[in-house]
C-alpha positions as CSV (number, residue, x, y, z in Angstrom):
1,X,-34.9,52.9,-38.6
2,X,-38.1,51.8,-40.6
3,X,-36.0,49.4,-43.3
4,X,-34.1,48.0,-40.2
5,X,-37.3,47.3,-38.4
6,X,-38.6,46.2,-41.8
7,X,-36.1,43.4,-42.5
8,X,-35.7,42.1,-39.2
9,X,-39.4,42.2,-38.0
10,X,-38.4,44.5,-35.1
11,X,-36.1,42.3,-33.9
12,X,-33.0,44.7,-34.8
13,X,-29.2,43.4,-35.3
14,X,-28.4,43.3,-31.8
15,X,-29.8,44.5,-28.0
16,X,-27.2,47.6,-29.3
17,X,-29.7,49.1,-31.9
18,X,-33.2,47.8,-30.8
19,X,-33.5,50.1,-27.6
20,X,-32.7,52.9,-30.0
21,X,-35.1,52.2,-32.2
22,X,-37.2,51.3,-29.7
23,X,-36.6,55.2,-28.5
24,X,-37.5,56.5,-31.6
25,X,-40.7,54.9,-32.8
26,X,-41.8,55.4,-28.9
27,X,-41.1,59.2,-29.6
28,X,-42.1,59.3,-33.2
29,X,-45.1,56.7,-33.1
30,X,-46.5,57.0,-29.5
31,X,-46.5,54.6,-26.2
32,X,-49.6,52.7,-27.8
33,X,-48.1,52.2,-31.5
34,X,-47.4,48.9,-33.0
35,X,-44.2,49.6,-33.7
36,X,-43.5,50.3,-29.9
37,X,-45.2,47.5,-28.8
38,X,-43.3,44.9,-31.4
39,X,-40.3,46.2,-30.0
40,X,-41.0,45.4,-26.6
41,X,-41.9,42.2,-27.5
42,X,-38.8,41.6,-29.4
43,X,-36.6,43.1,-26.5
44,X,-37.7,40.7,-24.5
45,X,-35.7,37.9,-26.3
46,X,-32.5,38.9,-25.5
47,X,-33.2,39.5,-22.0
48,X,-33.2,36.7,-18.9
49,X,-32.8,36.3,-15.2
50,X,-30.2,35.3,-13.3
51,X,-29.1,35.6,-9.5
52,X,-27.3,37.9,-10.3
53,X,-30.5,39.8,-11.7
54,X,-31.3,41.2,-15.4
55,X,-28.9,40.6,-17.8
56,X,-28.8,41.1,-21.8
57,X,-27.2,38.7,-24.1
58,X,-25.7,40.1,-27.2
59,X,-28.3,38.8,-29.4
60,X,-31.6,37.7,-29.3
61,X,-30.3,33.8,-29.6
62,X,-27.8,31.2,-31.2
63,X,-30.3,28.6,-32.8
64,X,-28.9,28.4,-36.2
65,X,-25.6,28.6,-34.9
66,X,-25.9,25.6,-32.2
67,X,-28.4,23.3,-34.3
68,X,-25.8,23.5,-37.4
69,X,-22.7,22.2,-34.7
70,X,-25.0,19.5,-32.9
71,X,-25.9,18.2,-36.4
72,X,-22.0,18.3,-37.6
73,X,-21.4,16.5,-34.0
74,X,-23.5,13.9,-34.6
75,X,-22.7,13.2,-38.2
76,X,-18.9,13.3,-37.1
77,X,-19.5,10.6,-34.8
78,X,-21.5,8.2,-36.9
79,X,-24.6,8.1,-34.6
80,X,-26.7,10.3,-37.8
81,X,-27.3,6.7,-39.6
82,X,-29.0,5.0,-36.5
83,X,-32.8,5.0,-36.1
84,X,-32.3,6.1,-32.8
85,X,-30.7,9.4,-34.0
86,X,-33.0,10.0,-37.4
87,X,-36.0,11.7,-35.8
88,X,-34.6,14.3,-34.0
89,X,-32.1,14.9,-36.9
90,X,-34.7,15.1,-38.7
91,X,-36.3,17.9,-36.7
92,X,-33.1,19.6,-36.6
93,X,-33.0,20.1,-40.4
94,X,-36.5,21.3,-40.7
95,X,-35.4,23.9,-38.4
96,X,-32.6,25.0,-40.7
97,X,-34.9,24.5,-44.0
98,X,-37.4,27.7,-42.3
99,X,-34.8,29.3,-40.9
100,X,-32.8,29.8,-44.4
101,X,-33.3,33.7,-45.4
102,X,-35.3,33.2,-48.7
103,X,-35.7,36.6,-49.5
104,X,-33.4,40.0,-50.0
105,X,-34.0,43.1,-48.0
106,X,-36.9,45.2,-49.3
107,X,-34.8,48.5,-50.8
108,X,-31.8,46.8,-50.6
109,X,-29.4,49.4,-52.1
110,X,-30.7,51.7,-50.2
111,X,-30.5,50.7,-46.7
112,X,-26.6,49.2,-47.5
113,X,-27.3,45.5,-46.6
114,X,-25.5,42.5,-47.6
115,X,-27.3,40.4,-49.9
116,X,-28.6,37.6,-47.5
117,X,-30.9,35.3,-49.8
118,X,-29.9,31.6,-49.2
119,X,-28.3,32.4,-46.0
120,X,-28.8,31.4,-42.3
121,X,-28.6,34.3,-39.5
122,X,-27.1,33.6,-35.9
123,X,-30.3,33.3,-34.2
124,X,-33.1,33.0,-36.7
125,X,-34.7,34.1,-39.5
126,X,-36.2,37.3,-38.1
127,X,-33.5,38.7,-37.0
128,X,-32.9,39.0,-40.9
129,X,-29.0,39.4,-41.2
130,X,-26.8,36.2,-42.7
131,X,-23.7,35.4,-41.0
132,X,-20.5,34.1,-42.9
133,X,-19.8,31.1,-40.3
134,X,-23.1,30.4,-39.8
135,X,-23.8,30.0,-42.9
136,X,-21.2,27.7,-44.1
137,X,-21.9,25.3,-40.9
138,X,-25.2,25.0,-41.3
139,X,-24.8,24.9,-45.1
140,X,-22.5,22.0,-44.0
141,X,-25.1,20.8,-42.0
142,X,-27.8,20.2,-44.3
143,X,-25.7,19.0,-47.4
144,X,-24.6,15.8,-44.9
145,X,-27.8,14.8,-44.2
146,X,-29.6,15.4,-47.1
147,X,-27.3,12.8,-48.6
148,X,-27.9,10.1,-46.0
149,X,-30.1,7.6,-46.9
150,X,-33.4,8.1,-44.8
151,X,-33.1,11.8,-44.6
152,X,-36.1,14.1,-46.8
153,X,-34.4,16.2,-49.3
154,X,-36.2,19.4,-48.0
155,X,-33.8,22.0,-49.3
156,X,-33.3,22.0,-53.2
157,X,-30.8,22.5,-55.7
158,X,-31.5,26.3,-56.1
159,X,-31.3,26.7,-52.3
160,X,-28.0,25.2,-51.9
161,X,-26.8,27.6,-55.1
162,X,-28.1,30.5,-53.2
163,X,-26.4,29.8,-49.9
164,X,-23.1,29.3,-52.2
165,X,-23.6,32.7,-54.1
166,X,-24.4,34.5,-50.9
167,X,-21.5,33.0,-49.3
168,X,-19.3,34.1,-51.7
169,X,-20.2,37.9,-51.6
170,X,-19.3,37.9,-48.0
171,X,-15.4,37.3,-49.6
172,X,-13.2,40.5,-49.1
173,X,-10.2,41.7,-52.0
174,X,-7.8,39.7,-50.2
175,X,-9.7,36.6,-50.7
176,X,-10.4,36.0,-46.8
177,X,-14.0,36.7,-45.0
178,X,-15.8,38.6,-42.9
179,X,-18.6,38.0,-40.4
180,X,-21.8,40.4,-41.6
181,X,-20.7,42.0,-44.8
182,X,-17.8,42.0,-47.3
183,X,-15.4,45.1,-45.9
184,X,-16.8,48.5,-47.7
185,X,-14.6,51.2,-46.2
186,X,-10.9,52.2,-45.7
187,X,-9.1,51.4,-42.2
188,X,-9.0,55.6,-41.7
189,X,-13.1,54.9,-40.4
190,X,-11.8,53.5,-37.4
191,X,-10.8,57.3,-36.3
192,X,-14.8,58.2,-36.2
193,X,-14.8,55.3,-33.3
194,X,-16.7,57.1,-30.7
195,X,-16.7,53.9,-28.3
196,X,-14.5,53.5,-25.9
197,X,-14.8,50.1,-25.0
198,X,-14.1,48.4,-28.3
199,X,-11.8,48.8,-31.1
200,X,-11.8,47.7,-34.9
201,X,-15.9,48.0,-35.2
202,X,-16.4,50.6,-38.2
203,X,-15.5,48.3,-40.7
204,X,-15.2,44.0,-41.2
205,X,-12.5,42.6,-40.7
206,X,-11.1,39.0,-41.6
């Protein structure tokens, strides 16, 4: 519970984890406890209002995910090399140059995460965990503008080469990908499934 908090700045993988953690640093901690009290502020980004009143989205955002396909958007239809375009462009790739994971998890062996360095999460940085896809596109992303003429090379070589490496590990024995990690475990997990809901979640999958 502490390394997850740790490496996603309380922000947790998902609305499925953080109200458990939540639960335990609450019981563990105490009401008043700055671990309770990040939580709450944290929980609060997945959550929103709607007529239909208080609903949870799956994660606490898309940013990464949605800036790196409006940038590929815009670049497929030519408009990236017009003045008109270049300042918000612009903004757009400073977003993915701080959101780009710079760093591996503290204890990273020991809590079993996926080496992350030079990746790009879902949502944002916080949230602390790389995503195959999202990576790629927004790896994408940057590499097109960054070679247009007019566009600040804000992301160097040894950035790039860690997206590529990180990307890479994220490639399972039959050569195709997963989403969060490179598959660990044999199929015979999925008979500890305790959920009854959804199937194929105790290990990746292509």
């Amino acid at each position: 519970v502490d390394m997850e908090d740790a490496n996603t700045d309380y922000s947790n993988l998902a609305p499925v984890n953080a109200p458990m953690n939540t639960l335990v640093c609450y019981i563990r901690d105490g009401p008043d406890a700055y671990s309770v009290k990040r939580h709450l502020e944290r929980l609060e980004e997945s959550l929103w209002m709607k007529d239909e009143g208080l609903l949870c989205n799956g994660t606490n955002g898309v940013q990464c995910w949605d800036t790196a396909f409006a940038i590929l958007a815009i670049v497929e239809s030519g408009l990236h090399v017009k003045e008109r375009w270049r300042p918000m462009l612009i903004k757009a790739l400073q977003y993915l140059d701080r959101q780009q994971i710079r760093e591996n998890c503290v204890d990273q062996e020991k809590c079993y995460r996926q080496p992350r360095k030079g990746g790009w999460p879902f949502s944002n940085k916080d949230q602390g965990y790389g995503v195959s896809d999202c990576i790629s596109e927004a790896l994408k992303a940057v590499i097109l503008l960054q070679k247009t003429e007019g566009y600040p090379q804000l992301l160097d070589d040894q950035r790039i080469y860690d997206a590529v490496d990180t990307l890479l590990l994220y490639q399972n024995d039959n050569g195709a990908v997963s989403s969060y990690e490179a598959r660990r475990g044999s199929e015979y997990l999925e008979l500890l499934n305790a959920a009854e809901v959804f199937g194929r979640i105790m290990i990746e999958y292509d």
